[in-house]
C-alpha positions in Angstrom: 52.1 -54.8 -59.1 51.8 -58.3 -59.2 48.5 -58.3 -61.3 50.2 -56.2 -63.8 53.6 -58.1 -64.2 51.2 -61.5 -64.6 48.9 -60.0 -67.4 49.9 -62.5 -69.9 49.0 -65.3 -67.6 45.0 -65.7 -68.6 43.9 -62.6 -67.2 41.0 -60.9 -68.5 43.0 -57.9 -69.9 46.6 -59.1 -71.5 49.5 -56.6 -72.9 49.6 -55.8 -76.1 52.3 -55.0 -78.0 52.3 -51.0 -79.7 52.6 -50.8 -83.6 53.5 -46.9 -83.6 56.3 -44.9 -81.7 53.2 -42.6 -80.0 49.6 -43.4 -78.5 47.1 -41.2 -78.0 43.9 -42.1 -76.7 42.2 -38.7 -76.2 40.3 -37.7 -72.5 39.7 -40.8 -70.5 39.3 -41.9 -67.1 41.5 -44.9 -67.6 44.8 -45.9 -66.1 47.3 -46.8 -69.0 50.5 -49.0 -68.3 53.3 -49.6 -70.2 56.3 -52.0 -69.8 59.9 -52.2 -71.6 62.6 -53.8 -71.6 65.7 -53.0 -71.7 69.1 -55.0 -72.8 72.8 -54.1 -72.0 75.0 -56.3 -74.3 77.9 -54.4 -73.4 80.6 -55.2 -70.9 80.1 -51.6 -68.7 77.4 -50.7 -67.0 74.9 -48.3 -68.5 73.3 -44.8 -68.1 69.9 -43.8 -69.7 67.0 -41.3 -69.7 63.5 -42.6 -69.9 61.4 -39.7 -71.0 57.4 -39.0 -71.4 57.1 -36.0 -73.9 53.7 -35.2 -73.8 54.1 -33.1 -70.4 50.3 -33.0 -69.3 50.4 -36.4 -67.8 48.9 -35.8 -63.8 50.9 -39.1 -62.5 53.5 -41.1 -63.7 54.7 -44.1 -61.5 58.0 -45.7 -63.0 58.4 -49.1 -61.8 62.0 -50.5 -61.7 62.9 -54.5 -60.7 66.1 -54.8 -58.4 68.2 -57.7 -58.2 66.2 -59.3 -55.1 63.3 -59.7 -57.3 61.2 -56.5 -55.5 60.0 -53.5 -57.5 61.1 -49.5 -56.3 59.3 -46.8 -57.9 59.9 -43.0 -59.0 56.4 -41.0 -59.3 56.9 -37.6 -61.2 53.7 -35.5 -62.7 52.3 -32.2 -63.3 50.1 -32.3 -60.1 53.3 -32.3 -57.9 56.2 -29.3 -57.3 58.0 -28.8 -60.2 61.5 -29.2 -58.2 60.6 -32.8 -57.1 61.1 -33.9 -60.5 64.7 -36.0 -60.9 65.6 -33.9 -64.0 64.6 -30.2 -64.2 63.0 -29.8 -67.5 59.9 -29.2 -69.2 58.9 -32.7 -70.2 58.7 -35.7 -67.6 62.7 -37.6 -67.5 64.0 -40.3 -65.1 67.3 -41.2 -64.9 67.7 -45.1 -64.9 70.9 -47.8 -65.1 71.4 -51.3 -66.2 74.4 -53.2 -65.6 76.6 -54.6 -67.9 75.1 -57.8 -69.8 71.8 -57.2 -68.2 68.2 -57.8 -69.6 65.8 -55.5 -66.7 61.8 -54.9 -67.7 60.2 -51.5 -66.7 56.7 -50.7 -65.7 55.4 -47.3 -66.4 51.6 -46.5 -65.4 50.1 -43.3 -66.0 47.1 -41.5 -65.1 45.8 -38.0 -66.3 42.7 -35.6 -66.6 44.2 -34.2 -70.0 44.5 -36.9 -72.6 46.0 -39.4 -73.0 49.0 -38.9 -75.0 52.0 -42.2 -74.4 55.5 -40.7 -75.8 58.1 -42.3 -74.8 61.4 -42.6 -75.6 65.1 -43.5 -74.2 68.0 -41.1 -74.0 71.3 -41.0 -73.1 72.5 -38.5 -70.9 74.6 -36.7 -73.1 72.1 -37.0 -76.5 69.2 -35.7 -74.2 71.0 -32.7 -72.8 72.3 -32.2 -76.5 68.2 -32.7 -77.7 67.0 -30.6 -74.6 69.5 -27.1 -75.6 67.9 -27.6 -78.8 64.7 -27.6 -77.6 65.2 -24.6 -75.6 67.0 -22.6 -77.9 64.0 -23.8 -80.5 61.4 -22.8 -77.7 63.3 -19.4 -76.9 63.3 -18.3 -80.7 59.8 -18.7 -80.4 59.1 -16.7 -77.3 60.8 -14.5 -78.5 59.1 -13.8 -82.1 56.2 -13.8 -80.2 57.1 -11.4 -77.3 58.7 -8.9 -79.7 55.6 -9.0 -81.5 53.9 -7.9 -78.4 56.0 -5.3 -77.4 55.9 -3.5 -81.1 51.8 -4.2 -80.7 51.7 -2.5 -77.6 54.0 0.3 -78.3 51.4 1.0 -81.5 48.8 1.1 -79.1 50.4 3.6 -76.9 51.0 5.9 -80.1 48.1 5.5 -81.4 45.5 4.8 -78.8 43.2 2.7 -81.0 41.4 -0.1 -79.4 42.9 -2.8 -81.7 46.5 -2.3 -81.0 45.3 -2.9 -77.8 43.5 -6.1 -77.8 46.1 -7.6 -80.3 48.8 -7.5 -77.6 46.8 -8.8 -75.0 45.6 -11.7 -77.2 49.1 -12.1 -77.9 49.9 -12.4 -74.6 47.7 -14.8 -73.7 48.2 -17.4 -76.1 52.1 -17.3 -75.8 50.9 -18.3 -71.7 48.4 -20.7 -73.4 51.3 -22.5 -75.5 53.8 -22.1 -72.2 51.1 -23.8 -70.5 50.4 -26.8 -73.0 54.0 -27.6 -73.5 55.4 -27.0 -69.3 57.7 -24.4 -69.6 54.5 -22.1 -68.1 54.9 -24.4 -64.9 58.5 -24.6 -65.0 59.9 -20.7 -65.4 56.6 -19.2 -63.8 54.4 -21.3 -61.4 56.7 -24.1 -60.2 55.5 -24.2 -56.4 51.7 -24.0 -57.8 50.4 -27.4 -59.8 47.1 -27.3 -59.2 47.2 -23.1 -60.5 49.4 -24.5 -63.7 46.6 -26.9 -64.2 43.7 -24.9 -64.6 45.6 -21.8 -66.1 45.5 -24.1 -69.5 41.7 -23.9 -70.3 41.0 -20.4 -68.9 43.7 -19.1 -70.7 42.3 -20.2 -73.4 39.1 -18.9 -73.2 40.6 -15.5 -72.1 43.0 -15.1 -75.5 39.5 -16.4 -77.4 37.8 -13.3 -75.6 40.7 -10.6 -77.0 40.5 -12.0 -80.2 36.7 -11.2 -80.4 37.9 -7.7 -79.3 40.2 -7.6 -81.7 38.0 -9.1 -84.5 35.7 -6.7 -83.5 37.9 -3.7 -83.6 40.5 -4.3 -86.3 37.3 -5.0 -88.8 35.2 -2.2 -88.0 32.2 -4.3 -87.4 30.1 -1.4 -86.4 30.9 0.3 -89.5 30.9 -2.8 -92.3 28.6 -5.4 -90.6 27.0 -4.0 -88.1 24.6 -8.0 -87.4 27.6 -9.3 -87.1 28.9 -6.7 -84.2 26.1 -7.2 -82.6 25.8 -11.3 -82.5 29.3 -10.6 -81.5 29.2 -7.9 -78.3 25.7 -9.4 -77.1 25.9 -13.2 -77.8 29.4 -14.4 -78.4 31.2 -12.3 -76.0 28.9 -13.0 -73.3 29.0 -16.7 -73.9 32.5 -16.9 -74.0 33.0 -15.0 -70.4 30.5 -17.8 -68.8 32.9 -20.4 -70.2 35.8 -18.9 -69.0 34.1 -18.3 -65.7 32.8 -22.2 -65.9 36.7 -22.9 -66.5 37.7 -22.5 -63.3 34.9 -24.4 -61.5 34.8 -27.1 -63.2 37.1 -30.5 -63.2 40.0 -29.9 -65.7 39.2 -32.7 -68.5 35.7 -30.5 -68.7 36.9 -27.4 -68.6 39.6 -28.6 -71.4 37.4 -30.1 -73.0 35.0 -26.9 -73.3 37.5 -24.6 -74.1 38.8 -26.1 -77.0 35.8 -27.0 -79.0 35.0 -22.8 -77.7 38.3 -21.9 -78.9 38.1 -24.3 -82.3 34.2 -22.9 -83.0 35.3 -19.6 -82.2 38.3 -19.2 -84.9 35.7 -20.9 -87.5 33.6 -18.0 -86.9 36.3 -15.3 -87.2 37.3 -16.7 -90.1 33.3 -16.6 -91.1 33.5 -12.8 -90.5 36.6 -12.2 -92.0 35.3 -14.0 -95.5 31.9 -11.8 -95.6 34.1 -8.5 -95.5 36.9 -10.3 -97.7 34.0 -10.5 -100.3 33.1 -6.6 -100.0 36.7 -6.3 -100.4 37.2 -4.6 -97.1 41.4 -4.8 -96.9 41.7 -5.2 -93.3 39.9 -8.9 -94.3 42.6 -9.4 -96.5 45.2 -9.7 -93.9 42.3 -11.2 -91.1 41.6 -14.1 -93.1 44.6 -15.6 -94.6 46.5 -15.4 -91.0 43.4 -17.0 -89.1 43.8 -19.6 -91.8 47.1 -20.2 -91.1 46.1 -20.4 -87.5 43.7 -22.4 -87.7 45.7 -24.9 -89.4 48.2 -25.9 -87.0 45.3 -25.1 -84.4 43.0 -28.3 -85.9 46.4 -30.1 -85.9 46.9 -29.9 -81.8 43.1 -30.2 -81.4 43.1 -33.4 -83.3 46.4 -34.6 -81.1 44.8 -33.2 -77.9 41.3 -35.6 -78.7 43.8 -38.7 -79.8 42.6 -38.4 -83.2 46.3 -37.8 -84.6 49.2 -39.5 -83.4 51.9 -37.3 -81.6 54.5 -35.9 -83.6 57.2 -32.9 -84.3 54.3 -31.8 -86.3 51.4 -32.3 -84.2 52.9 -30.8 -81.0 54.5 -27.8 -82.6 51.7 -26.7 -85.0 50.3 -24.1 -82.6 53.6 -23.0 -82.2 54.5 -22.5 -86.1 50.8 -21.1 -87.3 50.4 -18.8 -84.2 53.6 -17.4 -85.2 52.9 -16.5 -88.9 49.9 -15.7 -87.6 51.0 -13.0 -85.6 53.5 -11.6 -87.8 51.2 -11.6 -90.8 48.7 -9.3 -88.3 50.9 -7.2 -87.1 52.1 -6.4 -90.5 48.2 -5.4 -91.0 47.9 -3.6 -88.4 50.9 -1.5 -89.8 49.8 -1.6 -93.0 46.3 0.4 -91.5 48.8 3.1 -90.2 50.2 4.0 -93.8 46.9 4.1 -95.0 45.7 6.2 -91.3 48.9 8.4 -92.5 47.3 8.7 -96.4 43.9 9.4 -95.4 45.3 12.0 -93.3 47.0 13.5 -95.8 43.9 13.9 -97.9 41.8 14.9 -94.9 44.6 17.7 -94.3 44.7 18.7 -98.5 40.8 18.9 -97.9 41.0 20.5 -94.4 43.0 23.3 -95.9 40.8 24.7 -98.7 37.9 23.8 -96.1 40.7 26.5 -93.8 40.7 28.8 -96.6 37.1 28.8 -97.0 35.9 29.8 -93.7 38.8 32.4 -93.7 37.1 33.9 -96.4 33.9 33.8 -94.5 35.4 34.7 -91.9 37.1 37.8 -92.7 33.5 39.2 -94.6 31.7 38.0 -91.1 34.1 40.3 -89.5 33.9 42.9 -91.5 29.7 42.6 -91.2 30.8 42.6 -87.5 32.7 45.4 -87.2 30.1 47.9 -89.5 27.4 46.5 -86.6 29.6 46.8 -83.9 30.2 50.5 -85.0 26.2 50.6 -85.2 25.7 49.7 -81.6 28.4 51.7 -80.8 26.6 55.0 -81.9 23.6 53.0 -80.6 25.2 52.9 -77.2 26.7 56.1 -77.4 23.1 57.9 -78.1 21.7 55.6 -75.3 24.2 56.8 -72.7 23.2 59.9 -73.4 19.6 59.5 -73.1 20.2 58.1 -70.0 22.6 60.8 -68.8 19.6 63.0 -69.8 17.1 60.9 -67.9 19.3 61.1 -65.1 19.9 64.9 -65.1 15.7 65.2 -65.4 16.0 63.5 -62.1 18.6 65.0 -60.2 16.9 68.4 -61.3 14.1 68.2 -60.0 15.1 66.9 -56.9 15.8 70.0 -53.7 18.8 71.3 -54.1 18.9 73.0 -50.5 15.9 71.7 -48.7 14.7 73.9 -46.0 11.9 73.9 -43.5 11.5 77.0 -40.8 12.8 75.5 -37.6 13.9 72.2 -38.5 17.5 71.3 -39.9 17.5 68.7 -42.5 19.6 66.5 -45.1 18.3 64.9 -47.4 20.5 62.0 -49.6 19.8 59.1 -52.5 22.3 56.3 -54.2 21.0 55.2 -57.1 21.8 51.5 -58.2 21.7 52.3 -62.3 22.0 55.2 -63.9 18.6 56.0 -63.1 16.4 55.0 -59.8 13.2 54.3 -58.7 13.8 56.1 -54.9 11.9 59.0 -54.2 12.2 62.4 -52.0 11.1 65.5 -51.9 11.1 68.8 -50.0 8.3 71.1 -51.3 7.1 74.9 -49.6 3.5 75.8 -51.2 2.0 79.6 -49.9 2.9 78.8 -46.3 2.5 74.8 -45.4 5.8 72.7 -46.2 5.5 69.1 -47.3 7.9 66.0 -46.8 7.4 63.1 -49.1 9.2 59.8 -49.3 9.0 56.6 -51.7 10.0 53.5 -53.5 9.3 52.6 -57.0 9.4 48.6 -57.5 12.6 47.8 -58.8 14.8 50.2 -60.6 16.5 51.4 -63.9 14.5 53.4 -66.6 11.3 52.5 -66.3 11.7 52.9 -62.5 12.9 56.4 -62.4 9.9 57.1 -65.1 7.3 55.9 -62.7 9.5 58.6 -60.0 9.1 61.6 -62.0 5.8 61.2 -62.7 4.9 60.9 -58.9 7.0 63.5 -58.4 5.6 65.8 -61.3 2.0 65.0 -60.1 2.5 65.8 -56.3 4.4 69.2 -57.1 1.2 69.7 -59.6 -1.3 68.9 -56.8 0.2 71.3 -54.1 0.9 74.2 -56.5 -3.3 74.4 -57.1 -4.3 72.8 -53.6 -1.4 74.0 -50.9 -3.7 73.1 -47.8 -4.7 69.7 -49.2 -4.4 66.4 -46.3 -1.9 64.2 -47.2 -4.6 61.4 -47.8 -6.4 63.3 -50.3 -2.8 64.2 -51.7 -2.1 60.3 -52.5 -6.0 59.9 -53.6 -5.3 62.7 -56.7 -1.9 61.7 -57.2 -2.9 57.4 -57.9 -6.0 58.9 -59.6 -3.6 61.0 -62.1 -0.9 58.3 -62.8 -2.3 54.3 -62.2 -3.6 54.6 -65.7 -0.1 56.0 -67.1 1.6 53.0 -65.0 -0.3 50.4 -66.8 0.3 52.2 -70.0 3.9 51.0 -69.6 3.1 47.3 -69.5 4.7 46.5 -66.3 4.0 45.5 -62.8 5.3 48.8 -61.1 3.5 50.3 -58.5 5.2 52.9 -55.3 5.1 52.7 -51.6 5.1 56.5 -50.4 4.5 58.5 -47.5 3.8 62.3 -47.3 4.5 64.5 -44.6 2.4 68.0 -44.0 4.5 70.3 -41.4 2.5 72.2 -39.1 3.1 74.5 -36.5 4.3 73.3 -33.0 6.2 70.5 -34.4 3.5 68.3 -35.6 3.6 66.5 -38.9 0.1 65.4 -40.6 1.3 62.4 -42.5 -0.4 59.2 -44.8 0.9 56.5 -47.6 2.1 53.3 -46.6 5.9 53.2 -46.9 8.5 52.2 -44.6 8.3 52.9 -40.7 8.5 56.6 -39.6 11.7 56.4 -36.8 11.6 58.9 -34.6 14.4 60.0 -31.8 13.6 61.3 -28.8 16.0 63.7 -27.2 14.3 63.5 -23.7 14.4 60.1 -23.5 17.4 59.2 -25.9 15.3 56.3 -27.6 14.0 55.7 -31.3 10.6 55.3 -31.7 8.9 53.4 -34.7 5.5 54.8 -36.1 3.9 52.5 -38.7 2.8 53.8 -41.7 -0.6 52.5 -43.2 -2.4 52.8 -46.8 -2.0 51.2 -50.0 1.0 51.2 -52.6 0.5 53.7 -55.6 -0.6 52.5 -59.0 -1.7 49.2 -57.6 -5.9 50.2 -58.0 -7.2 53.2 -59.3 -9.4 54.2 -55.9 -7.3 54.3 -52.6 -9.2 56.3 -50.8 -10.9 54.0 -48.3 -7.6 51.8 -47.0 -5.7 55.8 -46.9 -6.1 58.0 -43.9 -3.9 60.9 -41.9 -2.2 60.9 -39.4 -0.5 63.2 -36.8 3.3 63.1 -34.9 4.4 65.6 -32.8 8.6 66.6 -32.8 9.8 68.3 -29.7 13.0 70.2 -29.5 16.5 67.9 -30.1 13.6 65.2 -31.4 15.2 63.5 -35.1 12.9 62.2 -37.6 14.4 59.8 -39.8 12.8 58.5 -43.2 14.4 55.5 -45.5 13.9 53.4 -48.3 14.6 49.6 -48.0 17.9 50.1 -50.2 19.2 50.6 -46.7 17.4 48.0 -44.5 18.1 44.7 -47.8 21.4 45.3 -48.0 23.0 41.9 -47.7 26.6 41.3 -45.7 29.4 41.4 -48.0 31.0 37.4 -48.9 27.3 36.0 -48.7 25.5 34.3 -51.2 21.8 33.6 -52.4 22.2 29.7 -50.9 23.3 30.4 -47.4 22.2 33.8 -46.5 20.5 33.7 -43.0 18.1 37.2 -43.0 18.8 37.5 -39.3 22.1 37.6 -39.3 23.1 38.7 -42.6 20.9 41.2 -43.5 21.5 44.9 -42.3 17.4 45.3 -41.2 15.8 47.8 -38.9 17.2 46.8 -35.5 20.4 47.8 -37.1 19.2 51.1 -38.6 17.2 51.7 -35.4 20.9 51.1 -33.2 22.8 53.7 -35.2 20.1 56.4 -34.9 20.0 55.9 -31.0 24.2 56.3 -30.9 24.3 59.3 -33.3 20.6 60.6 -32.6 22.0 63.6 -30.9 24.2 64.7 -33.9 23.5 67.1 -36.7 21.9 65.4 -39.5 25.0 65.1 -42.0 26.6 63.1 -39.1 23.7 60.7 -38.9 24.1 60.2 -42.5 27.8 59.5 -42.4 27.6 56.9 -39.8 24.5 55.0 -41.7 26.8 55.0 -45.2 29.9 53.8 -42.5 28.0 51.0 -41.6 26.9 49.6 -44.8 30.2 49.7 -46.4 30.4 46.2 -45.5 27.1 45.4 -47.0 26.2 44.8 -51.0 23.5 47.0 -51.9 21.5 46.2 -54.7 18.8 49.1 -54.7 18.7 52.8 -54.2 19.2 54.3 -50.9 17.8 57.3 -49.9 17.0 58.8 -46.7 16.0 62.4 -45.3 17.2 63.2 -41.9 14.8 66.1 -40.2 16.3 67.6 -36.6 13.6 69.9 -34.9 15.6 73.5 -33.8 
């Protein structure tokens, strides 16, 4: 303190006496001092206010002389609690008091990372508290333009759900907590415990309402639409850019990231306004609006730029230009952006004009398509009428020439088949020829139509065969009957082909049998157990020799003994609930153990009781093919 009270006395670095009311000096490192003096002529003692109004100064130190000669000091600043200031208010004031007839000198040093702005001036009490209401009330006005202007912005957006009248209120936003920021009511109403947050907040903020307004330029424009280089030099390089400096912002030491963030922010509103001028020369009128309120802004924006780097001196002007171009600014724009929702409403009324005769249009299509529609749809109904009755045709073919009341001498039997459509692909048969009785049994691949085609053939060409050959073996039955129908099969263009077995009844209870179909079961009265006989051979229609792989075969019935044949409609059925994904053959399939169980309870029964209890079972089973089976109980 010492060194600085004896400046004048041929020190290097002497005082020197200020020519203007303010000093700025822009971002430096330097420590500035400043001394006063002040004079009570009166006869009372004196009350006054020193104040700094540039409130970004980091430390100020107020050095006051006592009577014994010593120096005591008040130290205020943004980098310390906002409540250990003497005065609450948003600029830095310290009360002070001279006595009456007293001349007292004051020291003031200061030290900052923001610049370097010296604004001092004296108050007292009463005309500061008067200036600082006015201040408020000044301030508060402006707040408030600003946050109604956000609330009607955001209120558009939630109406309207278009990006802009999104990122206009957020830009909004965060310049009103930008200007809160630069002039300390930010720190005083929001932050007052956190300095070092209050700090920092400045530049990113900054860089944040730079980042919405790219959004916004983006958006409210239509880049994508009108100038679709300039979008993209926007979304992919800009934008980009812009996030790293904000990011940068809050890493780096304050005078840098300041420093960045305003030339960003200054660069960036140049460029907007670049944008905005090559639409406002293709006459786009959202550019009309754009560029004379970015003008605006960036006037009083240059203005605080200028005052922030100590180019201009600090003034009512200076230090409330943000606050006066900002808010035309964002009047003027939100006055666009309502502007675009009268000319939204007129657009839609053409679009509706236009959608109506587009409406009255396709009626008129329309109402000829349906009448088109209907004149088919009566087509296909005759169509579908005829078809049902060829089918009810096919299907009476079939169930005609199927045994009405089969009948072997000494034997008892039923015989029963489910089709899945209309018409199937199972096939049975009970046939007496001069003396020997035959048994057949078989499965067409798949069903429907062409199925129960491929049945009636087989059927026609066995019945044939045994009319004109009664003692024929049942291997050479299956050779004439795949010789006589394979090349009728392929004639239909598709992959069928027919497991069958045949059955020749002999005396004594034996059965002559051949065809490969499913197993042969077989229960035995004496011993009370099914027994399976596998059938050998080769499918129907699959080659036109099958004489070699076929061969006969003999079984022998007792008395009480059941013979039970089946098509794999039975055996497939799937469990009832399952599905294709997690269908488990062992446990969810009905099968042959199952089959082969029922036979051995009900084995004993007449034949019509056998049948019952199989149906009883697979209610709880989905069948998707025929089911057929013939039950034969030896007398």
């Amino acid at each position: 303190m010492a060194e600085v009270k004896n400046r004048d006395s041929g020190l290097r670095q002497k005082w020197l006496k200020s020519r203007t009311e303010t000093l700025g000096f822009g971002f430096t490192d330097s420590v500035y001092w400043v001394r006063f003096t002040a004079t009570n002529p009166t006869a009372e003692d004196l009350d006054f206010i020193l104040v700094q109004n540039y409130p970004l100064i980091n430390h100020l130190k107020l050095f006051s002389p006592g009577t014994d000669g010593k120096f005591t000091s008040i130290e205020v600043g943004r980098v310390k609690p906002f409540d250990a200031r003497p005065i609450r208010n948003r600029k830095f004031a310290i009360p002070l008091s001279i006595k009456a007839g007293s001349e007292l000198t004051y020291y003031v040093r200061q030290e900052t990372t923001s610049s370097m702005n010296i604004v001092l001036s004296v108050w007292s009490p009463e005309s500061f508290a008067d200036a600082a209401m006015s201040e408020y009330q000044l301030l508060m006005l402006y707040y408030g333009i600003i946050a109604v202007m956000f609330i009607y912005n955001l209120c558009l957006f939630m109406f309207i759900r278009k990006l802009e009248y999104l990122y206009y209120p957020l830009f909004i936003l965060f310049f009103l907590l930008f200007i809160m920021g630069q002039n300390g009511t930010a720190f005083q109403y929001l932050w007052p415990n956190y300095p070092s947050w209050g700090i920092y907040f400045i530049p990113f903020s900054l860089c944040l309402l730079v980042i919405f307004a790219f959004l916004f330029t983006d958006a409210f424009l239509d880049l994508k639409k009108n100038n679709t280089r300039q979008s993209r030099i926007l979304v992919r390089l800009i934008l980009p850019a812009v996030f790293i400096v904000t990011a940068l912002c809050l890493f780096l030491p304050y005078r840098y990231a300041m420093i960045i963030s305003a030339v960003t922010a200054g660069l960036s509103v140049c460029y907007g306004i670049y944008i905005g001028m090559l639409l406002f020369i293709q006459k786009v009128r959202n550019a009309y609006f754009y560029v004379i309120s970015w003008f605006l802004f960036l006037f009083g924006a240059n203005l605080y730029i200028l005052m922030t780097f100590g180019v201009l001196q600090t003034s009512f002007m200076t230090n409330w230009s943000l606050q006066i171009g900002s808010a035309f600014q964002v009047v003027l724009l939100s006055i666009a952006l309502a502007d675009r929702i009268n000319i939204m409403k007129k657009d839609l009324a053409v679009l509706n004009t236009r959608l109506e005769e587009k409406v009255r249009e396709r009626t008129a299509e329309l109402n000829a398509a349906v009448e088109e529609l209907e004149t088919t749809n009566g087509l296909l109904v005759d169509a579908q009428i005829e078809l049902w009755g060829e089918m009810k045709l096919a299907r009476k073919i079939q169930t005609v020439l199927l045994p009405d009341n089969p009948q072997i001498p000494g034997y008892e039997i039923l015989a029963f088949m489910s089709t899945a459509d209309d018409v199937g692909g199972d096939y049975y048969d009970i046939i007496n020829a001069e003396g020997m009785d035959w048994v057949a049994i078989g499965d067409v691949s798949g069903h429907g139509v062409s199925a129960g085609l491929v049945m009636m053939m087989v059927q026609t060409a066995v019945r044939v065969a045994l009319e004109r050959e009664p003692g024929i073996s049942p291997s050479d039955l299956l050779e004439l009957v795949n010789s006589a129908i394979s090349e009728n099969i392929k004639k239909l263009d598709e992959d069928k082909y027919m497991t069958i077995t045949v059955l020749a009844a002999h005396r004594d209870g034996k059965f002559m049998f051949s065809g490969l179909h499913q197993d042969i079961l077989i229960y035995r009265a004496e011993t009370r157990i099914v027994e399976k006989v596998n059938t050998e051979g080769i499918w129907i229609g699959v080659m036109g020799d099958i004489r070699k792989p076929s061969g006969d075969h003999v079984i022998e019935m007792h008395p009480g003994d059941t013979l039970f044949l089946y098509t794999d409609g039975i055996t497939e059925a799937w469990e009832k609930g399952t599905t294709r994904d997690n269908r488990d053959p062992d446990r969810h399939m009905f099968g042959e153990d199952r089959l082969v169980g029922i036979l051995e309870r009900t084995g004993e029964k007449i034949p019509g009781e056998i049948k019952d209890e199989v149906m009883k079972a697979l209610e709880n089973y989905q069948c998707d093919d025929d089911v057929t089976m013939v039950v034969i109980r030896r007398l």
